[in-house]
ZANUTI-904246 format. One record per residue (C-alpha): residue number from 1; residue in one letter; y, z, x. Coordinates in Angstrom, 1 decimal. Each point is the difference from the previous one (the first is absolute). Layout:
REM ZANUTI-904246
<atom><n>NUM</n><res>A</res><c2>Y</c2><c3>Z</c3><c1>X</c1></atom>
...
REM end
This chain:
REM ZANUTI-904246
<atom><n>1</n><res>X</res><c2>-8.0</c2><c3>-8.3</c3><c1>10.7</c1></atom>
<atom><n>2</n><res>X</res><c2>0.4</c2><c3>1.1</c3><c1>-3.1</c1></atom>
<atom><n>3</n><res>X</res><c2>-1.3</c2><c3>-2.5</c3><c1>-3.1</c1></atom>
<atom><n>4</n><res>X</res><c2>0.8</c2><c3>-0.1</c3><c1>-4.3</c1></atom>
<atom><n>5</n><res>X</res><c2>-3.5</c2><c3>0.1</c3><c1>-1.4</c1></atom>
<atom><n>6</n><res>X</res><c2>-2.2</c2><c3>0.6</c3><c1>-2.6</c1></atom>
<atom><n>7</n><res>X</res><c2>-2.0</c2><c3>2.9</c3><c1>-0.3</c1></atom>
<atom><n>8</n><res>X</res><c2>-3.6</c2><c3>0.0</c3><c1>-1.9</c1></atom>
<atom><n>9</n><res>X</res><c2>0.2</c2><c3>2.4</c3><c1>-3.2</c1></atom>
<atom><n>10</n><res>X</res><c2>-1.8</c2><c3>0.8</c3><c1>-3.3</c1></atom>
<atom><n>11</n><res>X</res><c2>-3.8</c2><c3>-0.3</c3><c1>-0.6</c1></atom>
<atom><n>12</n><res>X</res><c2>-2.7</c2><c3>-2.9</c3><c1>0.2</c1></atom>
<atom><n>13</n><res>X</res><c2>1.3</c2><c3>-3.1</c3><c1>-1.5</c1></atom>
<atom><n>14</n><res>X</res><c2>3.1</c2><c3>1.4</c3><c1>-1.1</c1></atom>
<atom><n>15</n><res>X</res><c2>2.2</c2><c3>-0.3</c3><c1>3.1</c1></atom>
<atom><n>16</n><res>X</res><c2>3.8</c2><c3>1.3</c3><c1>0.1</c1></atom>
<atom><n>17</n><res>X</res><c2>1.4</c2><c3>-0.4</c3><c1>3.4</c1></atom>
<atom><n>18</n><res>X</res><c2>3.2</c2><c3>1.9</c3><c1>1.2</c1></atom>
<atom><n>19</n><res>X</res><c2>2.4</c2><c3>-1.6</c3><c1>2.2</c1></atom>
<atom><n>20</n><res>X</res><c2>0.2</c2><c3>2.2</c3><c1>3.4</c1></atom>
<atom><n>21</n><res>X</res><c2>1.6</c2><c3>0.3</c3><c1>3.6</c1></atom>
<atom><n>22</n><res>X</res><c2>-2.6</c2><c3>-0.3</c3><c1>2.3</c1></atom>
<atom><n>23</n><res>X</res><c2>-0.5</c2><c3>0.0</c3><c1>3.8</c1></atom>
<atom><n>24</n><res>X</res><c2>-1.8</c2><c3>-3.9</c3><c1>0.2</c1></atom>
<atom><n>25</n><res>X</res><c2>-3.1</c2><c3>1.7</c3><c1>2.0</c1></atom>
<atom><n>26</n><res>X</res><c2>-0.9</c2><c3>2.4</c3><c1>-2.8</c1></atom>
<atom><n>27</n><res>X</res><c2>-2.7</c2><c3>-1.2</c3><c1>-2.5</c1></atom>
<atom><n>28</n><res>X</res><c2>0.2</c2><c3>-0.7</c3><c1>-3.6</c1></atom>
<atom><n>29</n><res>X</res><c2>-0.4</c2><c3>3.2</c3><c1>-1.7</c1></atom>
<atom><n>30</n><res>X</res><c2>1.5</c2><c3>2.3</c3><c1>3.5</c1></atom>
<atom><n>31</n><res>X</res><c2>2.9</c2><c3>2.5</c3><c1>0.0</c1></atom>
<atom><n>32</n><res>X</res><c2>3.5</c2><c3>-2.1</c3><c1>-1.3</c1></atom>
<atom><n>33</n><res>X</res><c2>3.7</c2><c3>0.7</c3><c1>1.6</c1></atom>
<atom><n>34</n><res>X</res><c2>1.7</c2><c3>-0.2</c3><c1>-3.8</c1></atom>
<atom><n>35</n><res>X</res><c2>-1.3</c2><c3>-0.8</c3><c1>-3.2</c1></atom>
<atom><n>36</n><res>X</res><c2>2.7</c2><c3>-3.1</c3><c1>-1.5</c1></atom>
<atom><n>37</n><res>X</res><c2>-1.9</c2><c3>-1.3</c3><c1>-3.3</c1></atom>
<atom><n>38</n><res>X</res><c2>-3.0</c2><c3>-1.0</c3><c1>-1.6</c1></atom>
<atom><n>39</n><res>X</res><c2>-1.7</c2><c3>-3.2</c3><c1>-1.4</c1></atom>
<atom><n>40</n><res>X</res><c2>-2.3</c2><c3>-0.1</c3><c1>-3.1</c1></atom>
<atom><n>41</n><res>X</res><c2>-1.7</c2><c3>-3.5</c3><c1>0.2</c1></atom>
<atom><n>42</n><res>X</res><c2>-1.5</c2><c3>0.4</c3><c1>-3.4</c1></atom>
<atom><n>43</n><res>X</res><c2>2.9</c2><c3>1.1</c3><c1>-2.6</c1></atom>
<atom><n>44</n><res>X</res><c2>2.4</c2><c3>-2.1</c3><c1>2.9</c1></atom>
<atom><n>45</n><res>X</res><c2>2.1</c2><c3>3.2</c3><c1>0.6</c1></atom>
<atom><n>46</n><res>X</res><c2>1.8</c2><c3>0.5</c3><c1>3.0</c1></atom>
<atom><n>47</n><res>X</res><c2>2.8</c2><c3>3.2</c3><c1>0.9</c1></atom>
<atom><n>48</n><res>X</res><c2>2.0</c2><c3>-0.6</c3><c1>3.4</c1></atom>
<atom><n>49</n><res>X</res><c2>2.4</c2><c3>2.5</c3><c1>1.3</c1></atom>
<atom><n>50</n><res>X</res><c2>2.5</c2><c3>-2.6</c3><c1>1.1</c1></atom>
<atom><n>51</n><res>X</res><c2>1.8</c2><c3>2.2</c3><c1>2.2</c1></atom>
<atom><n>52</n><res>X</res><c2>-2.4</c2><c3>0.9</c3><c1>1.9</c1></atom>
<atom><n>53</n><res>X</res><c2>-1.5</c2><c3>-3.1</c3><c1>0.7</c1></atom>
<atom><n>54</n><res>X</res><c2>3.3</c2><c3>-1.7</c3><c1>0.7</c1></atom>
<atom><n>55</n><res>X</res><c2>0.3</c2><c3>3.3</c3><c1>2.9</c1></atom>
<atom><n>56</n><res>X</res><c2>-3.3</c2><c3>-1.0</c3><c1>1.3</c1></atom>
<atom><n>57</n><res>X</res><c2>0.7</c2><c3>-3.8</c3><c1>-0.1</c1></atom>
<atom><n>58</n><res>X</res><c2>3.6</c2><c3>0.6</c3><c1>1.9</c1></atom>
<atom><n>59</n><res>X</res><c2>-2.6</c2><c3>2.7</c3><c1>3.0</c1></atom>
<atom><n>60</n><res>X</res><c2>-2.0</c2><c3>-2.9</c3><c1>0.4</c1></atom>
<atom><n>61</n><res>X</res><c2>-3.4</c2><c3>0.5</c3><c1>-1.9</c1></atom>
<atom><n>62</n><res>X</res><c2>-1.6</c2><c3>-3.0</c3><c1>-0.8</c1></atom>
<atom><n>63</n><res>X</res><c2>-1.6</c2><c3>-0.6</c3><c1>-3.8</c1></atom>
<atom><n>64</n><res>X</res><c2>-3.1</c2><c3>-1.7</c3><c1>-0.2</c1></atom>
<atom><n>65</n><res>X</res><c2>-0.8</c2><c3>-3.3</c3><c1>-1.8</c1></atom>
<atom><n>66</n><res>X</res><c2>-0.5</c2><c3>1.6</c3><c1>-3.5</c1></atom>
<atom><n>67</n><res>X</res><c2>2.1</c2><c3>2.7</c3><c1>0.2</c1></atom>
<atom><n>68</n><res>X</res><c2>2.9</c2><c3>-2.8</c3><c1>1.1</c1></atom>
<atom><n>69</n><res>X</res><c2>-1.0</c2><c3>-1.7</c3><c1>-3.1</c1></atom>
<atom><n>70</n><res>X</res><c2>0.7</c2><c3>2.5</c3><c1>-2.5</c1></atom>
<atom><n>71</n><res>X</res><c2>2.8</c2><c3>1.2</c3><c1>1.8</c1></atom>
<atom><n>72</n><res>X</res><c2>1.4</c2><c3>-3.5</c3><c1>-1.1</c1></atom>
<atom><n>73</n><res>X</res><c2>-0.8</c2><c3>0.3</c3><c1>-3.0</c1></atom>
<atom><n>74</n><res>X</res><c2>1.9</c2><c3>3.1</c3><c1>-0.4</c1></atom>
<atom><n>75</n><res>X</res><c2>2.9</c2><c3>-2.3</c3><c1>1.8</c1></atom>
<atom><n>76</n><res>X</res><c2>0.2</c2><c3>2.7</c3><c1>2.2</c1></atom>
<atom><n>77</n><res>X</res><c2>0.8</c2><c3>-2.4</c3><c1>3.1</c1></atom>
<atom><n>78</n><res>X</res><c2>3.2</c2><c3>-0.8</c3><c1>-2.0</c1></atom>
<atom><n>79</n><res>X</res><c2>1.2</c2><c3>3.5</c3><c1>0.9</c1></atom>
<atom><n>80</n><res>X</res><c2>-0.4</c2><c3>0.2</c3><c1>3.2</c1></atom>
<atom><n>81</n><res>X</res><c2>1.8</c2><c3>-3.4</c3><c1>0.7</c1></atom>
<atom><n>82</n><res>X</res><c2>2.9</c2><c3>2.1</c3><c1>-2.4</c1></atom>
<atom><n>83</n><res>X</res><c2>0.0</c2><c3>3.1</c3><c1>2.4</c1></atom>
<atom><n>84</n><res>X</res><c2>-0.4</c2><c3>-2.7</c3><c1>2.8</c1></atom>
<atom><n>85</n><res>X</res><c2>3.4</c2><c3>-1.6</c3><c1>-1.1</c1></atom>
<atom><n>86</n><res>X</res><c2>1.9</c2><c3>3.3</c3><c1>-0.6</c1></atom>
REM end
């Protein structure tokens, strides 16, 4: 199964996370399917190829708790009920 989650980035105490495809039995930091964003927690940045998720959402992958979040945030959910309709 293939999850949306965040990837652990950047140095001690300054943590950037990009948002990756990932099988669900890999570990934190392991090998990634596809790159799809990134969060900065600290300047509250985020970048989501929308696309891309909204491909992965429509296969089946599963986003985790945060990375559900601040997909909402983006209203990214919004789109894929668009598509849906279409």
């Amino acid at each position: 199964m293939v999850k949306l989650r965040l990837k652990r980035c950047g140095r001690k105490q300054r943590a950037i996370y990009r948002i990756v495809a990932m099988d669900v039995r890999s570990r934190r930091e392991g090998r990634d399917f596809r790159k799809v964003g990134f969060y900065d927690p600290i300047k509250n940045q985020t970048y989501l190829n929308v696309p891309l998720i909204l491909y992965l959402l429509e296969k089946g992958a599963q986003p985790t708790g945060t990375v559900h979040d601040i997909s909402k945030k983006a209203e990214v959910f919004k789109e894929l009920r668009i598509n849906q309709t279409k």
